[in-house]
LUMTORDO-878623 format. One record per residue (C-alpha): residue in one letter; residue number from 1; chain; x, y, z. Coordinates in Angstrom, 1 decimal. Each point is the difference from the previous one (the first is absolute). Layout:
LUMTORDO-878623
<atom 'a', NUM, 'A', <X, Y, Z>>,
...
//
This chain:
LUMTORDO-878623
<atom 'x', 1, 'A', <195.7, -196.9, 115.0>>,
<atom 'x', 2, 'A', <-2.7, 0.9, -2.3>>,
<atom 'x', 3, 'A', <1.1, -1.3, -3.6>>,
<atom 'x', 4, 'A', <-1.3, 2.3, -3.3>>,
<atom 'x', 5, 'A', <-0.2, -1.6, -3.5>>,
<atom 'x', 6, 'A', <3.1, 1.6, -1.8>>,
<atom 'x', 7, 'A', <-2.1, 0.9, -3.3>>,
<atom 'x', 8, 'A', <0.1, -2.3, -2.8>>,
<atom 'x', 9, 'A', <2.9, -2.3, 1.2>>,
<atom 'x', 10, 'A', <-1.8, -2.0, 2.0>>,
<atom 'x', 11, 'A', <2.1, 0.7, 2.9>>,
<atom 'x', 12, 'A', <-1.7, 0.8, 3.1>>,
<atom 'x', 13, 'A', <2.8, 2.5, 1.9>>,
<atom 'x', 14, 'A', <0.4, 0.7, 3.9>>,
<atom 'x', 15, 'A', <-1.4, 3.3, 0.4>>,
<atom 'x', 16, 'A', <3.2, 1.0, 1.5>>,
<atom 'x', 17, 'A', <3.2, -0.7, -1.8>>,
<atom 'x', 18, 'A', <3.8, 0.6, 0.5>>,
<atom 'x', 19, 'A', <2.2, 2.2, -1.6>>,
<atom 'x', 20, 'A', <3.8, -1.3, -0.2>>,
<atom 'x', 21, 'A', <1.6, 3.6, -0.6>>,
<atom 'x', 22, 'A', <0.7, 0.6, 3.6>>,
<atom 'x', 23, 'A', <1.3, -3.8, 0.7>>,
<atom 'x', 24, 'A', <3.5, 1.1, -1.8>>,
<atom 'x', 25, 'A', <1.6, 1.5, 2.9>>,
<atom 'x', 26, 'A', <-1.5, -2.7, 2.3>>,
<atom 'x', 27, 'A', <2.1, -3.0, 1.1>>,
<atom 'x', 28, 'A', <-1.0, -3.6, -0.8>>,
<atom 'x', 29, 'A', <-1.2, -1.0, 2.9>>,
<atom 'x', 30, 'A', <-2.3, 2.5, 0.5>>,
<atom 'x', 31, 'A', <-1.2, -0.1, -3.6>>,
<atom 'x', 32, 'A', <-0.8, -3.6, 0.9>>,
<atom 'x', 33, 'A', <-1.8, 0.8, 3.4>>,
<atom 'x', 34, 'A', <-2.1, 2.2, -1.8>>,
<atom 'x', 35, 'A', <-1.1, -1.6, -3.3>>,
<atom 'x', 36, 'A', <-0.7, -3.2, 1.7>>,
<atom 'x', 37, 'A', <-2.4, 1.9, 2.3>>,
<atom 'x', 38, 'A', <-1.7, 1.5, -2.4>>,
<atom 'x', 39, 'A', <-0.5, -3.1, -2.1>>,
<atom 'x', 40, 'A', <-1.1, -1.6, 3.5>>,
<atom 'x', 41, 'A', <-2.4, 2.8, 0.3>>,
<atom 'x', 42, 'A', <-1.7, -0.4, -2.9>>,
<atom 'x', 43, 'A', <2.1, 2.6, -2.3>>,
<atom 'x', 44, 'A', <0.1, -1.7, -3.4>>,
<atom 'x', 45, 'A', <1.1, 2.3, -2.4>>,
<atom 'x', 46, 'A', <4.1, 1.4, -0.1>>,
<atom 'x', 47, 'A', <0.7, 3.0, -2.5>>,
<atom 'x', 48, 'A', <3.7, 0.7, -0.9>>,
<atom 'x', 49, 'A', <2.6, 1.3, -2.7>>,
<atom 'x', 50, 'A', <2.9, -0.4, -1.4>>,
<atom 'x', 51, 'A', <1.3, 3.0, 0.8>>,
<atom 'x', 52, 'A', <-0.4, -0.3, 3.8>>,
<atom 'x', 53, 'A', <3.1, -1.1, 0.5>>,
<atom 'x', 54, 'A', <0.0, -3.4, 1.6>>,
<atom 'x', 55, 'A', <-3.3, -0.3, 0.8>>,
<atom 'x', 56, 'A', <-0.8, -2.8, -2.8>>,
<atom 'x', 57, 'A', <2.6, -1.9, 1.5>>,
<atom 'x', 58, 'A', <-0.5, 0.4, 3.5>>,
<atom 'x', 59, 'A', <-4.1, -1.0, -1.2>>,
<atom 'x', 60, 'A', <1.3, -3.0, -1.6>>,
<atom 'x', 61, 'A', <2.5, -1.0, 2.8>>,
<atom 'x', 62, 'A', <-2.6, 0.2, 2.9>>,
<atom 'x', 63, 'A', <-2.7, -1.5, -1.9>>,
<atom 'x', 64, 'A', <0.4, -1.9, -3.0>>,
<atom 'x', 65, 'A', <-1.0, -3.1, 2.0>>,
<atom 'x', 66, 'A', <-3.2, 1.6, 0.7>>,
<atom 'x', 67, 'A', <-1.0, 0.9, -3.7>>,
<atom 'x', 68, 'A', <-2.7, -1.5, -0.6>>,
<atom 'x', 69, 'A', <-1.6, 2.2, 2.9>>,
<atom 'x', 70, 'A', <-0.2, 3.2, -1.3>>,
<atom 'x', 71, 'A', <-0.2, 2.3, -3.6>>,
<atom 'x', 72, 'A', <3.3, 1.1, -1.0>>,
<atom 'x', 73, 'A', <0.4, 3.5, -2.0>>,
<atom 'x', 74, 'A', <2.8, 2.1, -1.6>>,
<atom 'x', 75, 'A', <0.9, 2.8, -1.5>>,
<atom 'x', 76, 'A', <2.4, 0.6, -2.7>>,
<atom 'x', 77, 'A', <1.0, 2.7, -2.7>>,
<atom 'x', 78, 'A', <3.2, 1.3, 1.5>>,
<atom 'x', 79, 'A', <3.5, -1.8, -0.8>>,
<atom 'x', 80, 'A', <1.0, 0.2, 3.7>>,
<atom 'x', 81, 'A', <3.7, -2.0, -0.6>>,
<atom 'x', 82, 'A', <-0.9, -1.5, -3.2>>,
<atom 'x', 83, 'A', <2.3, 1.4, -2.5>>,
<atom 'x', 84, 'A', <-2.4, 2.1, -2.6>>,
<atom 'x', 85, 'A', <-2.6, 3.4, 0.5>>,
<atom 'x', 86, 'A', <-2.9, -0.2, 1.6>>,
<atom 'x', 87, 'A', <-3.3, -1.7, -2.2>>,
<atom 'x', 88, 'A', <2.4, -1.3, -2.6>>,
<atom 'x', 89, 'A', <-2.2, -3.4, -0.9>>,
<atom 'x', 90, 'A', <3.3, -2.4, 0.8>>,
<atom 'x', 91, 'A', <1.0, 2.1, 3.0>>,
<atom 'x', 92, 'A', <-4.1, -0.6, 0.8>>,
<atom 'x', 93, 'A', <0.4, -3.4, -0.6>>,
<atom 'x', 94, 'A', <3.2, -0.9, 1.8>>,
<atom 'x', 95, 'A', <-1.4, 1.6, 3.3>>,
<atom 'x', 96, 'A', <-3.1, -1.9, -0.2>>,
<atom 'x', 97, 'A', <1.8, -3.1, 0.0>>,
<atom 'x', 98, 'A', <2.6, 1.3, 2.9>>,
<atom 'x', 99, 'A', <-3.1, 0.5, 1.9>>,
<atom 'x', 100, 'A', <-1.3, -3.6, -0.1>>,
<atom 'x', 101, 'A', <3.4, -0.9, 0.9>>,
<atom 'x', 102, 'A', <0.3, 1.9, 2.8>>,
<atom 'x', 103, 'A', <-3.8, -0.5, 1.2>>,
<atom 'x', 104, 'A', <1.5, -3.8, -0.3>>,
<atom 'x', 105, 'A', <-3.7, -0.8, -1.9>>,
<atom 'x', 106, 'A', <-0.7, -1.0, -3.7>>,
<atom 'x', 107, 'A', <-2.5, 2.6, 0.0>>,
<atom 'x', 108, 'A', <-1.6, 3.4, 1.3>>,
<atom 'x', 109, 'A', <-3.5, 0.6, 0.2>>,
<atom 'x', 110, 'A', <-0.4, 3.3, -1.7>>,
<atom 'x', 111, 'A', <3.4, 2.0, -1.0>>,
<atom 'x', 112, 'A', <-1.4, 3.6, -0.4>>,
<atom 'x', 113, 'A', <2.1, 2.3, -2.5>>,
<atom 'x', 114, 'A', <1.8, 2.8, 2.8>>,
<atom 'x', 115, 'A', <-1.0, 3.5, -1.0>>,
<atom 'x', 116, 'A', <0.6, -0.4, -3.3>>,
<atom 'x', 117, 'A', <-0.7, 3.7, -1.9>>,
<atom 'x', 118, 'A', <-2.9, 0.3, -2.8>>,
<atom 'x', 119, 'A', <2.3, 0.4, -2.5>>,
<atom 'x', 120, 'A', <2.1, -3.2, 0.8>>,
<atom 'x', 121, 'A', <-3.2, -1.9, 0.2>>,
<atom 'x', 122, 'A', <-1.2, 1.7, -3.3>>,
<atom 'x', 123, 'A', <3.5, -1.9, -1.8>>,
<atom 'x', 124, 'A', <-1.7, -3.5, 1.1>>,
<atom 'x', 125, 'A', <2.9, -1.7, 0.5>>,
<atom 'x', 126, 'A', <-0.1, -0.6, 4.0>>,
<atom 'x', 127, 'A', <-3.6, -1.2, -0.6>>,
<atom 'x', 128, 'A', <1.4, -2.2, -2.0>>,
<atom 'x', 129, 'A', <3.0, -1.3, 1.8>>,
<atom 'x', 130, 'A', <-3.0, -0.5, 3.1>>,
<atom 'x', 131, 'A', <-2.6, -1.9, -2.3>>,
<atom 'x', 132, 'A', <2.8, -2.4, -1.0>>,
<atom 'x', 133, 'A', <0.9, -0.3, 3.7>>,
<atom 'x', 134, 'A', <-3.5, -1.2, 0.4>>,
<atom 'x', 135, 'A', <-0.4, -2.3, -3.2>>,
<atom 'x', 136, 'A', <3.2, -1.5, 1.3>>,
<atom 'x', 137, 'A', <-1.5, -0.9, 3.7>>,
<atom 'x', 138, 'A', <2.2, 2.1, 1.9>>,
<atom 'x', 139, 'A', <-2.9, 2.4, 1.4>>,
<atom 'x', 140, 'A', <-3.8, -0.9, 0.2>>,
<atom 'x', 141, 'A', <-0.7, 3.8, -0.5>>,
<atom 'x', 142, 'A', <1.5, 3.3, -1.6>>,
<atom 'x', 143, 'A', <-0.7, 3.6, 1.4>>,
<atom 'x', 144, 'A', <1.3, 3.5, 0.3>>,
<atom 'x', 145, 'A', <0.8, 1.8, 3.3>>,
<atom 'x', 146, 'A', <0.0, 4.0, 0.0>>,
<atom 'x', 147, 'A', <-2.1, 2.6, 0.0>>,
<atom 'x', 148, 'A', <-1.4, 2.7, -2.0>>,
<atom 'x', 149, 'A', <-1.0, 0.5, -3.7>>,
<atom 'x', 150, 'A', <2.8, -2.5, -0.5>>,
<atom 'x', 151, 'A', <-2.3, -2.3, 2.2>>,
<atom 'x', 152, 'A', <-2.8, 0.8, -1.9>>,
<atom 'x', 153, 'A', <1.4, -0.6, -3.7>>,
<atom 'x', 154, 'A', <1.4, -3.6, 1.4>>,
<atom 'x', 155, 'A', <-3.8, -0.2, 1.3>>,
<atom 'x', 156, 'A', <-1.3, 0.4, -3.5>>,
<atom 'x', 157, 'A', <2.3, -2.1, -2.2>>,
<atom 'x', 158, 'A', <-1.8, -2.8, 1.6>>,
<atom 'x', 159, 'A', <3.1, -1.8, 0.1>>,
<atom 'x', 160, 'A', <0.2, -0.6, 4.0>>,
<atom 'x', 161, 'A', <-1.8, -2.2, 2.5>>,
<atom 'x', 162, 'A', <1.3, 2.1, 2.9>>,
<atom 'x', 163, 'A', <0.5, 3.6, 1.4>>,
<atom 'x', 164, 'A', <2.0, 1.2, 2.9>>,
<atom 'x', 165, 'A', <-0.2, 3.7, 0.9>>,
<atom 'x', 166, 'A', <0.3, 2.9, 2.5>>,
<atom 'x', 167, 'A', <-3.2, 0.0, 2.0>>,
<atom 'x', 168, 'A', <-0.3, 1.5, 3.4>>,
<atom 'x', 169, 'A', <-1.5, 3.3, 2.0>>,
<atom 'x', 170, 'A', <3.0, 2.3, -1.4>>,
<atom 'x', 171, 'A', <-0.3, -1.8, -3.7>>,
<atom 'x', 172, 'A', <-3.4, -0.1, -1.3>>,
<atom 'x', 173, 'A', <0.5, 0.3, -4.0>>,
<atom 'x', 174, 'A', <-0.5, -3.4, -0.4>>,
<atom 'x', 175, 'A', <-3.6, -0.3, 1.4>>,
<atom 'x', 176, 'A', <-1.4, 2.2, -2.9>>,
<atom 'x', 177, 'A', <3.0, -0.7, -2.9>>,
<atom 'x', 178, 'A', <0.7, -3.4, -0.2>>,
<atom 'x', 179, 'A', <-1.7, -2.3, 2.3>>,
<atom 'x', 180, 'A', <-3.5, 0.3, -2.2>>,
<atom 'x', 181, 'A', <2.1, -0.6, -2.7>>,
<atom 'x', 182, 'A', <1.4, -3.0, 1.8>>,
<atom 'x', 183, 'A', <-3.4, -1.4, 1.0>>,
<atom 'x', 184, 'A', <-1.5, -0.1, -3.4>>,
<atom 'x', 185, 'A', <2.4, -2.5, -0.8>>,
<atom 'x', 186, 'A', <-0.1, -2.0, 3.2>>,
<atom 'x', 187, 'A', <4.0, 0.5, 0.5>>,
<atom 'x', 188, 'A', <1.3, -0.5, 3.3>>,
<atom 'x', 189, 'A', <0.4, 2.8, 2.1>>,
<atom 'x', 190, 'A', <3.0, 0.4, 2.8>>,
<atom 'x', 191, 'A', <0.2, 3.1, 1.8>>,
<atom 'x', 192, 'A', <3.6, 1.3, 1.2>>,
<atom 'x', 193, 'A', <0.9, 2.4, 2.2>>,
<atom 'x', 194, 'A', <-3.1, -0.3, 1.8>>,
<atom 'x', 195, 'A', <0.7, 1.0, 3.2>>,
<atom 'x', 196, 'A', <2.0, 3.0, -1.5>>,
<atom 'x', 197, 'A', <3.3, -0.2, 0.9>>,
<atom 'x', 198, 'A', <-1.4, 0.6, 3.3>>,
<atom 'x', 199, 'A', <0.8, 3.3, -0.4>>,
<atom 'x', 200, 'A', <-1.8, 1.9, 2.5>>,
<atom 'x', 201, 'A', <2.6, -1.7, 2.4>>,
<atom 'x', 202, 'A', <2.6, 2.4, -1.0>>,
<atom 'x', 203, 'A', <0.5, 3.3, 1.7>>,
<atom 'x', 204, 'A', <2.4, 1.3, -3.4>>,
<atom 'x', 205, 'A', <1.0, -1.6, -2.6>>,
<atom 'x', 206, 'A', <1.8, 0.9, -3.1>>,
<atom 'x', 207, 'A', <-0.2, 0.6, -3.5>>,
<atom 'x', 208, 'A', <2.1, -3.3, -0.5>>,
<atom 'x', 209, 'A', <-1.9, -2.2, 2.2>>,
<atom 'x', 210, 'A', <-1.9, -2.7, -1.3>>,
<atom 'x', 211, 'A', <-3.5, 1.4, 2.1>>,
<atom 'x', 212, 'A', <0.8, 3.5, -0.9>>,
<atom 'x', 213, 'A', <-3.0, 0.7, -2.5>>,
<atom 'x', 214, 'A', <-2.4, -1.8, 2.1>>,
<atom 'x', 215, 'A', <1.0, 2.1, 2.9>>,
<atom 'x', 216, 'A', <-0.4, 3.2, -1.7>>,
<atom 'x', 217, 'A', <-3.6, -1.2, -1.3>>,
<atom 'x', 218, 'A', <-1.3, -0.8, 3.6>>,
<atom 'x', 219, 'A', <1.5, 3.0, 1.5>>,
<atom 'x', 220, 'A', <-3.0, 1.9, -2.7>>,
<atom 'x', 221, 'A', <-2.2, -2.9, 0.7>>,
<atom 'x', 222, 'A', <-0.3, 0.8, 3.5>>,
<atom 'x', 223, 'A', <-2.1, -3.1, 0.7>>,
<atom 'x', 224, 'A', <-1.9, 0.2, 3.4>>,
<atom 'x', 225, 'A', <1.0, -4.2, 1.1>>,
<atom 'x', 226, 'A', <3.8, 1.2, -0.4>>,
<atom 'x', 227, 'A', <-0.1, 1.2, 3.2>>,
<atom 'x', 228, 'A', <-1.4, -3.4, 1.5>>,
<atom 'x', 229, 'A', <2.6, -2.4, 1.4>>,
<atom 'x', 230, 'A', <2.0, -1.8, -2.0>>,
<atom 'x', 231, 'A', <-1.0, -3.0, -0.4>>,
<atom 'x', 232, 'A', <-3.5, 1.2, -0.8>>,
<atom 'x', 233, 'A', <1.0, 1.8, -2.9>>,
<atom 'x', 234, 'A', <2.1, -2.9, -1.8>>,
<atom 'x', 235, 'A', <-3.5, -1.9, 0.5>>,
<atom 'x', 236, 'A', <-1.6, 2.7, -1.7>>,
<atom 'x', 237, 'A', <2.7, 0.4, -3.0>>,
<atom 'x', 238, 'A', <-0.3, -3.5, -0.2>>,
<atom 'x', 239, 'A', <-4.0, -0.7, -0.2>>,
<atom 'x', 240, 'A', <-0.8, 2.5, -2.3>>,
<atom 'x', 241, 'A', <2.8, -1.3, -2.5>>,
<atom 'x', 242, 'A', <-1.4, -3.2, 0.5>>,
<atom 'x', 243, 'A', <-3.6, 1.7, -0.2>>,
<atom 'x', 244, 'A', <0.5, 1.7, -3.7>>,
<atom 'x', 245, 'A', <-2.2, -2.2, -2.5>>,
<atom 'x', 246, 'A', <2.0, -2.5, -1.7>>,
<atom 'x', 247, 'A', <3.2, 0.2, 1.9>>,
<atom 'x', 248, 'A', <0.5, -4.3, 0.8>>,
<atom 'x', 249, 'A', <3.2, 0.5, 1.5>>,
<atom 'x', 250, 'A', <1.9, 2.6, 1.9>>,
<atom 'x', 251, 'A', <4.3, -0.7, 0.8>>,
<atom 'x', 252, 'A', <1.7, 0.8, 3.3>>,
<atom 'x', 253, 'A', <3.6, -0.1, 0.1>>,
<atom 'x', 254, 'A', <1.3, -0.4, 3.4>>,
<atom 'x', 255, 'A', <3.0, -1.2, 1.8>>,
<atom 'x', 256, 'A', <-1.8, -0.7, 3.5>>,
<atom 'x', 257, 'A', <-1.6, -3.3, 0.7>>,
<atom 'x', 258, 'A', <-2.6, 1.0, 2.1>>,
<atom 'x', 259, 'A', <-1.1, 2.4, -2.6>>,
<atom 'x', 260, 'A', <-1.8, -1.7, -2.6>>,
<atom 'x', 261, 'A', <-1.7, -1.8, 2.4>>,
<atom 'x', 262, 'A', <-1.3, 3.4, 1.7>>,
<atom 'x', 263, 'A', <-0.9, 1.0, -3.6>>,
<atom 'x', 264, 'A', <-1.8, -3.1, -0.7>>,
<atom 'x', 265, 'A', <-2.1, 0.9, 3.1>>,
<atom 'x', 266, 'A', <-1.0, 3.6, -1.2>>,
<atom 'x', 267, 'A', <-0.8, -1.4, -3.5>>,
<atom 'x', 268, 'A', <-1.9, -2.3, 1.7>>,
<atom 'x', 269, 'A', <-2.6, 2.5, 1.3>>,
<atom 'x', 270, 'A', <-1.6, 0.3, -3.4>>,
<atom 'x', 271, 'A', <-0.7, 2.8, -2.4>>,
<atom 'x', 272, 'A', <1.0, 3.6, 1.2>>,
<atom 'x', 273, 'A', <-3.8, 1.5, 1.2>>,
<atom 'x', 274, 'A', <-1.5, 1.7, -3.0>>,
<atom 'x', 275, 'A', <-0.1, 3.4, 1.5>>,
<atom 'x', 276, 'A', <3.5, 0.2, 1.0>>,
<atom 'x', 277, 'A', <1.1, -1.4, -3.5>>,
<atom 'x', 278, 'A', <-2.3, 2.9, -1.6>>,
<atom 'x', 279, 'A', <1.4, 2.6, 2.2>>,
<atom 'x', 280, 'A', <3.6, -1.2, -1.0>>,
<atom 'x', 281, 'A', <-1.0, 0.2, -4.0>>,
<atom 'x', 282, 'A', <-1.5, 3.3, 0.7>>,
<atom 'x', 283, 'A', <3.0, 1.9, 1.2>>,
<atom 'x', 284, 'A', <2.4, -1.7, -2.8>>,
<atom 'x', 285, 'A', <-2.4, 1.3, -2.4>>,
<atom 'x', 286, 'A', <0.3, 3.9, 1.4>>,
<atom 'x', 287, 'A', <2.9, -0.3, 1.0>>,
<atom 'x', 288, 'A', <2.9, -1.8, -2.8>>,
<atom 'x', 289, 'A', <1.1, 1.6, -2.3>>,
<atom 'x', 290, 'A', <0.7, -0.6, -4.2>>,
<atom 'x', 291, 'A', <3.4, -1.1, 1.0>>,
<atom 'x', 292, 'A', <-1.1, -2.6, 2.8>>,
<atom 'x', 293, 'A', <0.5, -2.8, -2.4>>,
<atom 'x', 294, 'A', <0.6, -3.8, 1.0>>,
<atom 'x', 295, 'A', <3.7, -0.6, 1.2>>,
<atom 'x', 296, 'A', <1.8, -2.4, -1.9>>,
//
């Protein structure tokens, strides 16, 4: 799998990278099955949180033996069982360490601030609590996950190595907000979401379901390879994430086995063709509206 420099950190990043949000409703063993064939395919990059249940321990369980193989990020911000409110700088703390305890590791690679509003940010204090993380070796790298103007003022404090955000054909903000931003400053750049909840998949949905708003978006994006077969059009969600300048890394949470593996072998095709990437711009561009924003 093609590896991308990860900006400034000297990292060089799988291309492809898992997500461990899904993983908490999976059993061990197939959290093992899977994570170990990824690493054996060449995946070397795992993105989690602390407030995804067990995943950080199920991570840590199936491969802390393996560590050595692979970047290891986090998220944190939100208390998540640790007595205290969210982004209170102890709270902040206390979880960081709970996550090296359950990743059973003595350090993350990056551990990214988790949606963490403008005006928390503006306070300084969870910058702090992350910079002191860093000065004290328990992550390499500190960076901010989310979307938005909040996105953008994290961006411009120059305080982060590392962005994660909402990038895919139903969430497009990012391309012209943030990641220019981002690039100036040689952060890294992870996309989520970037197959879009797969949304497309679902004949309704509802207002409380987690791929409501990027159904409702490609229902008015009406885009013409949404009527090709499945497979085709993951391919094509995929690639032209993967395709948007700057973008090193896109995560996939999945629960299937097989299926990184068959995503490895889309991303593997290479860059989405230009015209098709145009075309796909084009119609965000007459078609979203001022509310379209990135989802957090």
């Amino acid at each position: 799998m093609e590896l991308r420099n990860y900006g400034n950190t000297g990292m060089k990043v799988s291309t492809l990278g898992f997500g461990g949000s899904e993983i908490r409703d999976a059993s061990k063993a197939d959290v093992e099955l899977l994570l170990n064939r990824a690493l054996d395919a060449g995946l070397n990059m795992i993105d989690t949180a602390e407030c995804y249940g067990d995943s950080e321990e199920k991570i840590g369980d199936v491969l802390g033996h393996r560590r050595q193989e692979y970047f290891l990020f986090t998220k944190c911000g939100h208390a998540a069982g640790v007595n205290g409110p969210d982004w209170d700088a102890k709270v902040l703390a206390q979880t960081i360490d709970r996550s090296l305890k359950r990743l059973r590791t003595d350090y993350v690679d990056v551990v990214h601030l988790h949606s963490c509003s403008e005006e928390v940010l503006r306070q300084g204090e969870v910058i702090e609590v992350l910079q002191r993380a860093k000065e004290a070796g328990k992550t390499r790298f500190i960076g901010y996950s989310g979307d938005t103007t909040d996105a953008l003022y994290a961006i411009q404090t120059g305080a982060f190595d590392s962005l994660e955000t909402s990038l895919n054909i139903a969430d497009q903000e990012a391309i012209e907000l943030t990641l220019p931003e981002a690039r100036k400053r040689n952060m890294g750049i992870i996309a989520k979401r970037p197959i879009a909840n797969v949304a497309w998949m679902y004949d309704k949905v509802t207002e409380e379901d987690y791929a409501y708003h990027y159904w409702k978006r490609l229902k008015e994006l009406k885009y013409d390879f949404l009527a090709e077969d499945a497979e085709r059009v993951v391919e094509i969600a995929l690639r032209f994430t993967l395709s948007t300048e700057g973008v090193d890394t896109a995560i996939v949470g999945t629960v299937k086995p097989d299926r990184w593996l068959q995503n490895a072998e889309l991303v593997a095709k290479g860059p989405l063709e230009q015209g098709l990437y145009d075309a796909i711009r084009e119609r965000w561009k007459e078609v979203a509206g001022s509310d379209w924003t990135g989802r957090i």
